[in-house]
N, C-alpha and C positions, 0 to 999 in steps of 0.2 A: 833957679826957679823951682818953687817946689810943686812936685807932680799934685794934680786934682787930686781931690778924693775922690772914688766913685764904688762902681759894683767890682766885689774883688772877683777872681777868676778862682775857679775848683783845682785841688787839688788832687791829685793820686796817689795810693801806695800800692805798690806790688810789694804780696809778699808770695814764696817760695816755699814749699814744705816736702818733705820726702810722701807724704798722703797725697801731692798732687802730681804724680809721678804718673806717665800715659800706660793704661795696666791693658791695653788693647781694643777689642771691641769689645761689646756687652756681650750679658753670658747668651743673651737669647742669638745673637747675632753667631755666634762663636759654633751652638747648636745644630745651626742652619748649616754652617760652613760644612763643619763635620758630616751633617746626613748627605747634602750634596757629594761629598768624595767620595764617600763610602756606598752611592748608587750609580755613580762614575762608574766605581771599579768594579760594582756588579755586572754593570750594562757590558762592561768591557770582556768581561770576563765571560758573560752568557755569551756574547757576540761570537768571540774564537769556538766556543762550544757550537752556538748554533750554526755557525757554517760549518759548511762539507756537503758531501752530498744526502739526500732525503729520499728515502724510501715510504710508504706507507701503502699498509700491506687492509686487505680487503673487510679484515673486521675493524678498520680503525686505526690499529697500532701505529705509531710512527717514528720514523727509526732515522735516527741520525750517523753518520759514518764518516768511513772512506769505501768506495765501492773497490773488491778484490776483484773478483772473479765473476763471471757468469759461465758456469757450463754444465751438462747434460742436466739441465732444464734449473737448476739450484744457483742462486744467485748468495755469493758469500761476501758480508760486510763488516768491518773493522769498525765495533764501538768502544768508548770510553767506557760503559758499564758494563760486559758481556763478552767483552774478548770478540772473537771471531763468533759468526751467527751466520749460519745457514736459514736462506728461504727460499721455497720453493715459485717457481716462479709463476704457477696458475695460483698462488698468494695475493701476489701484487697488484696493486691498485695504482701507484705512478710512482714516476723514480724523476729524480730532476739531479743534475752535476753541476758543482761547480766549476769542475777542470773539465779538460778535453779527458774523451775517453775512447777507446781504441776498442772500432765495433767490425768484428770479421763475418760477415754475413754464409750462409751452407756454401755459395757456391763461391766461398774462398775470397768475394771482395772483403777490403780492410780500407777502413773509413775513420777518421780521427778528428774528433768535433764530443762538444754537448752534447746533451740528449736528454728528452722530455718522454715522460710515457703517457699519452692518451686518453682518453675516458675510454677508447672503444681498443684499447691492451696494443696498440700501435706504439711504437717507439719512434718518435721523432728525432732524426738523426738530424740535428742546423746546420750543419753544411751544405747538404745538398737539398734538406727537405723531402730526403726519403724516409720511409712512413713502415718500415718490416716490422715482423710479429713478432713475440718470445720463438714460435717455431723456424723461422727465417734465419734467427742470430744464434751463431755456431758458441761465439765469445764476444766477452764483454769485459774489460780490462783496465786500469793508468795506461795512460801512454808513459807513464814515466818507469812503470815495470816491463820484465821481459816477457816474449811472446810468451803465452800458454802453450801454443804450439812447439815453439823448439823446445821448452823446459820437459815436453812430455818426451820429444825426441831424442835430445837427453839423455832421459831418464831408461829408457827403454835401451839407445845403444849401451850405458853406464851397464845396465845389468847383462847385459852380452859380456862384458869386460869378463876374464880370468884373472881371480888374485888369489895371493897367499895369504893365509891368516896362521901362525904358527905360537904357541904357547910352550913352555919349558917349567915345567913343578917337581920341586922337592923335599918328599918325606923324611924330617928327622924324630926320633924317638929313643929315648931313654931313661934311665934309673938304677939310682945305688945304696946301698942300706943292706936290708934283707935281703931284697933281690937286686943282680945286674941284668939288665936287660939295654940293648940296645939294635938299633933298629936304621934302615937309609932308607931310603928309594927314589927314583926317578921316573920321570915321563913324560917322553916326547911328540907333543899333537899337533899333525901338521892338517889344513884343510885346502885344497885348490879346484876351485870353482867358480859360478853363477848364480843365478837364479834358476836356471834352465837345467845344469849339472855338475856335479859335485865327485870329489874323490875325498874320503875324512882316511888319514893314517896313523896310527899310534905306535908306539913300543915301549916297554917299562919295566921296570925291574925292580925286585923289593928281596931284600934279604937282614933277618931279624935273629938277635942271639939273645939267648936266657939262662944264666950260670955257664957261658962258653957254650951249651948247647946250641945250634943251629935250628929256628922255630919254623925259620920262612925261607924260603930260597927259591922264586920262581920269577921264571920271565914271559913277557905276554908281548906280540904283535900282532899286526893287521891292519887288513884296508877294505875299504869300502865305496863302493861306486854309485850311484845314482842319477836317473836322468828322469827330469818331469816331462812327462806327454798333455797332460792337464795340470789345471790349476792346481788343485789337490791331489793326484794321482801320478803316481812315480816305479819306474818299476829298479828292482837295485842289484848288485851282486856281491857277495861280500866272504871274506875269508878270516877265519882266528886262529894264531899257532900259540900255541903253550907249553913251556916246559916246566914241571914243577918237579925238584928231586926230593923231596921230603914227601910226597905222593910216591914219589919211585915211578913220575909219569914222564916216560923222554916225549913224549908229543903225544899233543892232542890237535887235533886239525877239524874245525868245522867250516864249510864250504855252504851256502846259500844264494837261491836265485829264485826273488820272487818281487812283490807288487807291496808298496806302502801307499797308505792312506794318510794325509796331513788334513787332520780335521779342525783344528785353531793353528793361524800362525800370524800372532801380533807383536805389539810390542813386550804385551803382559802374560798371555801364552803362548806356548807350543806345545802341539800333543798330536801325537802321529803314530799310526800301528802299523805293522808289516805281516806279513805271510809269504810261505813259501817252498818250496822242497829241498832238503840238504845233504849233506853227506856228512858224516861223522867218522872219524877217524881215532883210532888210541890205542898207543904202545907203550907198554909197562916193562921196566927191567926187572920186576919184580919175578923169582922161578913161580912157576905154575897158576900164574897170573895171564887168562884169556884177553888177546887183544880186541877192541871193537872195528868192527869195518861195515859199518850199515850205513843203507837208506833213510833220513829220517826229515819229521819236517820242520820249520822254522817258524817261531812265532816272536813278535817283540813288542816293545811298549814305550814309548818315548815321550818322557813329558819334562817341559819347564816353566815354572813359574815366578817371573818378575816381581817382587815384592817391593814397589815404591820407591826405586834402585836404591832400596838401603841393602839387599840380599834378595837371592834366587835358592830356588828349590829345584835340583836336576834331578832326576829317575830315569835308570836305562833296564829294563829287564827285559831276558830274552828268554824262553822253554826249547828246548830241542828234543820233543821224544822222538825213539824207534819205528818206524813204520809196521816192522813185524812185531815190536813188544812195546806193547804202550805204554807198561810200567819200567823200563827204562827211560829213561830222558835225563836232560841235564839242562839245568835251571840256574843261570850266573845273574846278577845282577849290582848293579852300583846306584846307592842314593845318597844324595850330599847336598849343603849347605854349600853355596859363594856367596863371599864375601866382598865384596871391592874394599881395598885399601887405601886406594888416590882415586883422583876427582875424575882420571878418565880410563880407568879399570884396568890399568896397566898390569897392576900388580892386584892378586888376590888370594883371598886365603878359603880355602877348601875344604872341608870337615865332614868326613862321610862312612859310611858302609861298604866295604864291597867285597861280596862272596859267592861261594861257586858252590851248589848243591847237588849228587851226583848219587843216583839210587840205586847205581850197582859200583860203589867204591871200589879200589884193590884192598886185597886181603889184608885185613888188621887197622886198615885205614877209617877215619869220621866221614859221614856221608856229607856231612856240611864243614868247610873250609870259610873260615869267614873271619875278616880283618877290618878293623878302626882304624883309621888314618887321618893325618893332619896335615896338608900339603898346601907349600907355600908356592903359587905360579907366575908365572913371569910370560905376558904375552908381547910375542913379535909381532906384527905387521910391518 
């Protein structure tokens, strides 16, 4: 039977093309996405910044951290722009933590809790809801650092400690052509001490030839004591033997006992004078060559300066005149250049002056004796 005719039904075609390929979302939509992640990782990022703890100090400023320290009235806080920052703390206007913080009150209680500062300069300790003042709180610290207290005890028994500090340097020097010239020396610096007192020792020896002639040939010892009674003020004793046979001097012996003054002593300088009364000693094998044996007094000058630890500038001068003749004296001094060589000064190199100037020489002799040297050191501890 054959089918009616009627109404035909629609047909479809699918077609398929590489243009019809899913290319993602729109570009406005893609925009959006993007600003949203990109104040995500702002938000995120300000958030780790904005926490820790908050200071903000009385004209306004506000200061984000980790709180370090609080003590003798300076409260010191660890920023991301600033490094460490000291503020005083009749500054501050409220302090809020986010960790527990470890608060030792004058009379020695220790409390470890948050804490809020007040409108009316009270520190609200939430533990207990006790309420002391900046004058009240000895310290203010992490509980996850060590006391302030022991690190000062410490520090204080540390510097009672006696140690050795010893360095070993050696001068070489020479040339050939026109002239020969060559040249050694050595020199031994031992120091054993404190902060409190000190003994410095040296000895050294230098001998230098020029066409086989013999230029230098002398040896130098000594030691030296000092004990601090004050910060700055120290009183010292100190002794120097000398032999030099090219002077034609079998000894010279200067003995001193007086009072130094340390008027800078940081990292970047030091500079300290002394004074004192001495004795002067010197014997000559030279014939008809007067020996010294006087009263005389001691003067010195001690300076160094740190330069960036790229090099130091050290100066030692000392005057020793006669008490009965003033134009006698003797006038030695060493100024030099260190160097460091390695990263923890082990090794360094040394470049300096040092001479000895004498206004009643021996007979036929230079009143000034004075020598360049280039000494490579080697320190012990």
């Amino acid at each position: 039977m054959a089918p009616k005719a009627g109404k035909a039904f629609p047909t479809y075609m699918f077609t398929y093309s590489e243009e019809d390929k899913w290319s993602g979302p729109p570009v406005e939509m893609r925009n959006i996405m993007i600003h949203f992640l990109i104040l995500l990782v702002i938000g995120l990022v300000s958030y780790g910044r904005l926490s820790g703890d908050e200071i903000i100090t009385k004209n306004g400023s506000r200061l984000l951290g980790e709180l370090l320290l609080l003590e003798d009235g300076n409260l010191t806080l660890q920023t991301d722009f600033a490094g460490k920052i000291r503020i005083p703390t009749n500054e501050i206007k409220s302090i809020s933590t986010d960790n527990e913080i470890s608060v030792r009150l004058e009379d020695n209680r220790t409390f470890e809790s948050k804490i809020l500062l007040s409108d009316d300069s009270k520190i609200l300790i939430q533990e207990n809801q006790l309420t002391p003042t900046f004058e009240d709180v000895r310290h203010l610290w992490p509980t996850s650092n060590e006391d302030p207290l022991v690190v000062e005890m410490q520090k204080k028994a540390n510097a009672l400690v006696m140690s050795w500090k010893n360095s070993l340097g050696f001068d070489f020097m020479g040339s050939s052509g026109n002239t020969q010239n060559f040249g050694i020396g050595a020199r031994l610096d031992s120091e054993y001490g404190n902060k409190i007192r000190n003994y410095d020792m040296y000895v050294s020896y230098n001998n230098s030839t020029k066409k086989d002639q013999v230029i230098v040939d002398e040896t130098k010892l000594g030691i030296e004591y000092d004990s601090r009674f004050f910060e700055q003020l120290s009183w010292y004793a100190k002794t120097d033997l000398e032999n030099d046979r090219l002077e034609e001097l079998e000894l010279r012996s200067t003995s001193a006992l007086g009072l130094k003054y340390s008027w800078m002593n940081n990292r970047t300088y030091q500079l300290s004078f002394r004074s004192g009364l001495a004795f002067r000693f010197e014997e000559y094998s030279v014939t008809g060559q007067e020996n010294v044996d006087a009263l005389a007094m001691d003067f010195g000058f001690e300076y160094s300066h740190n330069i960036k630890d790229l090099l130091s500038l050290e100066s030692d001068i000392s005057m020793i005149p006669s008490v009965e003749k003033l134009s006698d004296y003797l006038i030695s001094k060493d100024t030099a250049l260190v160097i460091p060589l390695d990263k923890d000064s082990n090794w360094n190199l040394r470049t300096g002056l040092d001479g000895t100037y004498n206004s009643t020489p021996a007979k036929s002799k230079e009143e000034l004796d004075l020598k360049y040297y280039m000494r490579i050191i080697y320190r012990i501890d």
